[in-house]
N, C-alpha and C positions, 0 to 999 in steps of 0.2 A: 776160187770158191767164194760164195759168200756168204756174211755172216750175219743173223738176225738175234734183234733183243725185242721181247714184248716180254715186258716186267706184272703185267696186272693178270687179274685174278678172279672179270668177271667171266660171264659163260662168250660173250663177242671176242676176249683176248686167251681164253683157251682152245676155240677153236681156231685162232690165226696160230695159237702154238704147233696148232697139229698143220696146219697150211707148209707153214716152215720146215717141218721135219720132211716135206717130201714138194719141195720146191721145185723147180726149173728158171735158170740152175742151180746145181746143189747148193743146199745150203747149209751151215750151222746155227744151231739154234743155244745160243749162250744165256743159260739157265739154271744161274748157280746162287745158292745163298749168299747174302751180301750183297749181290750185284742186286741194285736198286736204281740206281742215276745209268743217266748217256755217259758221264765220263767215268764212273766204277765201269763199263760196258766196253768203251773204248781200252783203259788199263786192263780189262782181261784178254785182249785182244792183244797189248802189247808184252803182258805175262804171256803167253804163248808162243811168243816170236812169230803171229803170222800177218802176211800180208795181205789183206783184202780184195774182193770182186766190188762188189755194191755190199752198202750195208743197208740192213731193212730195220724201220724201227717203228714197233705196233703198238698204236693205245686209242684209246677213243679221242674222239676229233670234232670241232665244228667249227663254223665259220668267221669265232673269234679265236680259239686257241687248242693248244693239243696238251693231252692231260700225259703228261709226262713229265717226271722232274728230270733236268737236264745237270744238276748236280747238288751238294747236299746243300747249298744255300736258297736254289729255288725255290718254291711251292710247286705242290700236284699237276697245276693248270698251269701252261707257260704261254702267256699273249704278247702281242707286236713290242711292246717296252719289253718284258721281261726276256726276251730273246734278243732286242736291241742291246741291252745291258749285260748279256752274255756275251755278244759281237766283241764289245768293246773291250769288256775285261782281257777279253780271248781265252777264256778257261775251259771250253767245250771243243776246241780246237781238233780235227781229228789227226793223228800223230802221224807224222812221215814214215813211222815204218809198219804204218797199217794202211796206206793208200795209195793203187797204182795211180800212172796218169790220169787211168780211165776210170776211178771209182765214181759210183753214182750212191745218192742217197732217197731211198724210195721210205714214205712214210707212208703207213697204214691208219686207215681213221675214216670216219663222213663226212667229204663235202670241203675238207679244209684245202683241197685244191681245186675249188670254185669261185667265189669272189674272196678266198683270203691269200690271195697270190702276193700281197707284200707281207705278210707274215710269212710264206714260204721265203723271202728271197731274206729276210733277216736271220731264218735257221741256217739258211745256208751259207751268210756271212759269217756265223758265230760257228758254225762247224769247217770253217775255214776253207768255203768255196771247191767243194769236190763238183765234179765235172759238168754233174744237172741235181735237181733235185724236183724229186715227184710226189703226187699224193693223191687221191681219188678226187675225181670233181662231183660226185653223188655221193648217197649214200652206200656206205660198202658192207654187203650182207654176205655170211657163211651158214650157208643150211649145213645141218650136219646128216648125214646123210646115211640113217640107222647106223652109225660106229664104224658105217664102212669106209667111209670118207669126206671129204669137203665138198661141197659145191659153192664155187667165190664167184657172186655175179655181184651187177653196178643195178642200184635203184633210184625211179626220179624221185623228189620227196614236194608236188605242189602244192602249194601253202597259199592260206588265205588268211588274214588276221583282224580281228574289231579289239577295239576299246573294250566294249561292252558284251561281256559272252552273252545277253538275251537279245543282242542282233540277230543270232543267230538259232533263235529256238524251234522255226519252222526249219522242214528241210529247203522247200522251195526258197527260203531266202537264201537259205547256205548253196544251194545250189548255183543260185543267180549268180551268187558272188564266183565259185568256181568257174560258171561258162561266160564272165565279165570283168577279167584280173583287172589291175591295174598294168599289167606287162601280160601277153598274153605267154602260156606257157607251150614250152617249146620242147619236141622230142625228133633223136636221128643222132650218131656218133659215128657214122662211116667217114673213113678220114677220105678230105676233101667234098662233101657232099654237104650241102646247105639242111640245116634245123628244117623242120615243119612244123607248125601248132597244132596243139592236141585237138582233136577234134573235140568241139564242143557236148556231142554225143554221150561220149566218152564220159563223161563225171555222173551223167543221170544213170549210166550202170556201176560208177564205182562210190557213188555216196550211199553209204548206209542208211536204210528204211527209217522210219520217221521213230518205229519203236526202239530201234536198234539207239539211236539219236538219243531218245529220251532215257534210256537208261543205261547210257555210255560212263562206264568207271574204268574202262583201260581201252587196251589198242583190241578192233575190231577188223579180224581176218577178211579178204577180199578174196572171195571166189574167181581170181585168176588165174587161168591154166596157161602155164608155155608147154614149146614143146624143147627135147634137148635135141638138137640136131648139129654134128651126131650123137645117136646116145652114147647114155653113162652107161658102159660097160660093167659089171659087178658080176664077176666071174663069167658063168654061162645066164646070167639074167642082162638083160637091156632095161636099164630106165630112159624111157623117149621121154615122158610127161611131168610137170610137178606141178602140182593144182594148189591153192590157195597160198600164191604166194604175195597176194597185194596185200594193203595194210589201208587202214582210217583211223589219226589220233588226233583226239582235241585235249590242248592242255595250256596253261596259262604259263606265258613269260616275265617275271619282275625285274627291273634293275633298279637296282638301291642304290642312292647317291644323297652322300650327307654331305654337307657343310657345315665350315665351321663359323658360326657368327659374332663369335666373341668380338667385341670393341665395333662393331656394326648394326644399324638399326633391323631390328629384325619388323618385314612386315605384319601390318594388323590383320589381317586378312585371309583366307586358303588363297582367295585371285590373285591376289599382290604377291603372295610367295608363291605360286607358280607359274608368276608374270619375272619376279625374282629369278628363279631358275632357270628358264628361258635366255633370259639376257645375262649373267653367268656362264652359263657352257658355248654361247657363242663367241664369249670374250675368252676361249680356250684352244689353245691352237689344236688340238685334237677333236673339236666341233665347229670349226670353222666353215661355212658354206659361203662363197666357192672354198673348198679346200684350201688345208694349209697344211695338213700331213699329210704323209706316203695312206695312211690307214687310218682313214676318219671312224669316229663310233658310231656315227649312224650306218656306212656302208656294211662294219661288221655285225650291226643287225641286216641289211638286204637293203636299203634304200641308197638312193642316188642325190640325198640332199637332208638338209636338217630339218626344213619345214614339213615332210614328210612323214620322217622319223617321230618328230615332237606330237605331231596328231594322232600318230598311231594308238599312242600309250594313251591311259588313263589315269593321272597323277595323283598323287597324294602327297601331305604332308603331315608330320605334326614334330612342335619342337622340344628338346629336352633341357628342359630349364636348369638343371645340372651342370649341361659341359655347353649350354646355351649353341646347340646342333643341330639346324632344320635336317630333320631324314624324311627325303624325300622316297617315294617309291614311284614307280613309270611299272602299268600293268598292261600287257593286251593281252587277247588267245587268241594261241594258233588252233588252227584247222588244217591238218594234212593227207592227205593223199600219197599213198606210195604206189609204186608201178613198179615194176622190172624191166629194166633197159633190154631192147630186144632189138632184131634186124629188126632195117628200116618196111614197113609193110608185111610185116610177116609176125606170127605169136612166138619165132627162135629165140630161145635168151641166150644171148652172148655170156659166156659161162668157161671159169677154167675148172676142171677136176682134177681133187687131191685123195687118192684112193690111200687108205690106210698102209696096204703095200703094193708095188708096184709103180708104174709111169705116169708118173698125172698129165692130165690132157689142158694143154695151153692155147685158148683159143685166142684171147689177150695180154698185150703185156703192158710195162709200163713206156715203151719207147712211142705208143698211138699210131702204128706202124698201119695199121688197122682199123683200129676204132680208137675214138677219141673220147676215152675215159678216166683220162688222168692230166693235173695242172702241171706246169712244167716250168722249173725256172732253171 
């Protein structure tokens, strides 16, 4: 058997509760007051005297870190240090009489089994090397499906980003930029079958009208139909189809990095102190270009290099003559596009069903026996 913990509480981690209750294979879903941490999670697991299959652990994800506290010293958010520093201790350890030879550890979340595969391989150092460890390489969405049950499929999420949101105020410019990435974007998960690029086509029906555009205050629905092949069964009803299941969000990303300048000349200048901070974080082995850690900061933004990264953002500073602290801020906006991962050439979305009761219908899993929809260390 095996056993799942998803500890949160918004509406994404109450529908993977109900995922759980009707898994393949069975599962347990350990969901009891107190239990808060991976290692309160594990200890109930060893209060029970039982011994595990794979254990599943559900919380929102991305492709710096997974929002889970892993014991009562972490914080919420646990990234590549914070999980190195659990390694070490060894205090996340998963306990010898809760794991056969063959346990696996499959996490739930978006995307954090896409480029943050060495954040995967340090959870799985610090949870003491169970057999493999998985997590989605997309975004991971659960329709709920009127009450009656789950539907878990995989979403692309392609992203465009400026410095400057008034780059982007016509749609034709937004557009250009979708059918001109800097990487071109790539869709297909049949195992052993090479990627394809989205058809360029493709974005001038999934970008939002020019009004839609201008008076964008949240995520805008895409008139996307798949079909469920085969259907979702619900009693004597068949669901074949589910229509607007694409998405469009533009929203702005910060990251805030102070320094401390005490006993250092602080520049006169905004250039000079963002000429400053530039030559700082490259003199840090966690922004080093060529690399110098397993998990550079700028890869855990999407880029393949620092000089990339640094342009993206729009900096600012200003300093506090207090605790004499340039805080800097790095802004750009995203622009994204979601899709639903479908067979290759066809509207099918690859899709598992978790019917309220009854056999839920598994068309993937996490081993990509199939389709390759999960990172794997």
């Amino acid at each position: 058997m095996d056993f799942a913990f998803v500890p949160g509480i918004t509406p994404y981690e109450q529908r993977l509760q109900r995922v759980m209750q009707n898994r393949d294979p069975k599962t347990t879903l350990i969901n009891k007051d107190g239990i808060v941490t991976v290692v309160d999670f594990l200890n109930e697991l060893v209060a029970q005297n039982v011994k595990g299959g794979d254990l599943v652990l559900g919380a929102h994800a991305s492709r710096l870190d997974f929002v889970m506290p892993f014991d009562a010293t972490t914080p919420l958010r646990v990234d590549y240090e914070k999980m190195e520093a659990l390694g070490q201790a060894g205090t996340v350890r998963i306990p010898t009489s809760v794991r056969s030879p063959d346990t696996s550890v499959h996490l739930k979340g978006c995307r954090i089994g896409d480029t943050a595969k060495p954040l995967l391989t340090v959870i799985k150092t610090a949870l003491g090397n169970p057999q493999r460890l998985t997590a989605p390489r997309f975004l991971h969405s659960l329709h709920d499906d009127a009450g009656l049950g789950i539907l878990e499929y995989m979403t692309y999420a392609f992203e465009v980003t400026t410095p400057d949101a008034k780059n982007f105020d016509k749609r034709a410019d937004l557009l250009a930029a979708f059918q001109s990435p800097p990487k071109p974007f790539l869709q297909g998960v049949e195992k052993g079958q090479p990627q394809t690029e989205v058809p360029k086509a493709n974005f001038a029906t999934w970008i939002p009208d020019q009004a839609q555009l201008d008076s964008l205050s949240d995520r805008v629905q895409l008139n996307i139909t798949v079909k469920l092949n085969p259907p979702v069964l619900r009693g004597k009803i068949k669901l074949v189809t589910l229509s607007k299941v694409g998405g469009f969000d533009a929203f702005p990303e910060t990251i805030p990095w102070p320094i401390n300048m005490t006993g250092l000349t602080v520049p006169p200048d905004k250039p000079a102190r963002i000429a400053l901070l530039k030559s700082l974080l490259l003199k840090d082995t966690k922004w080093k270009d060529p690399p110098a850690h397993p998990f550079p900061y700028y890869v855990r933004y999407g880029f393949d290099g620092f000089d990339k990264f640094f342009a993206a953002f729009d900096w600012d500073v200003t300093l506090d003559t207090s605790t004499q602290i340039l805080n800097y801020v790095g802004t750009r906006f995203i622009h994204r596009v979601e899709v639903p991962v479908v067979k290759k050439g066809t509207s099918e979305l690859i899709y598992n069903y978790y019917p309220k009761s009854g056999t839920p219908v598994m068309n993937f899993r996490e081993d990509n026996a199939k389709f390759e929809m999960f990172g794997i260390v």
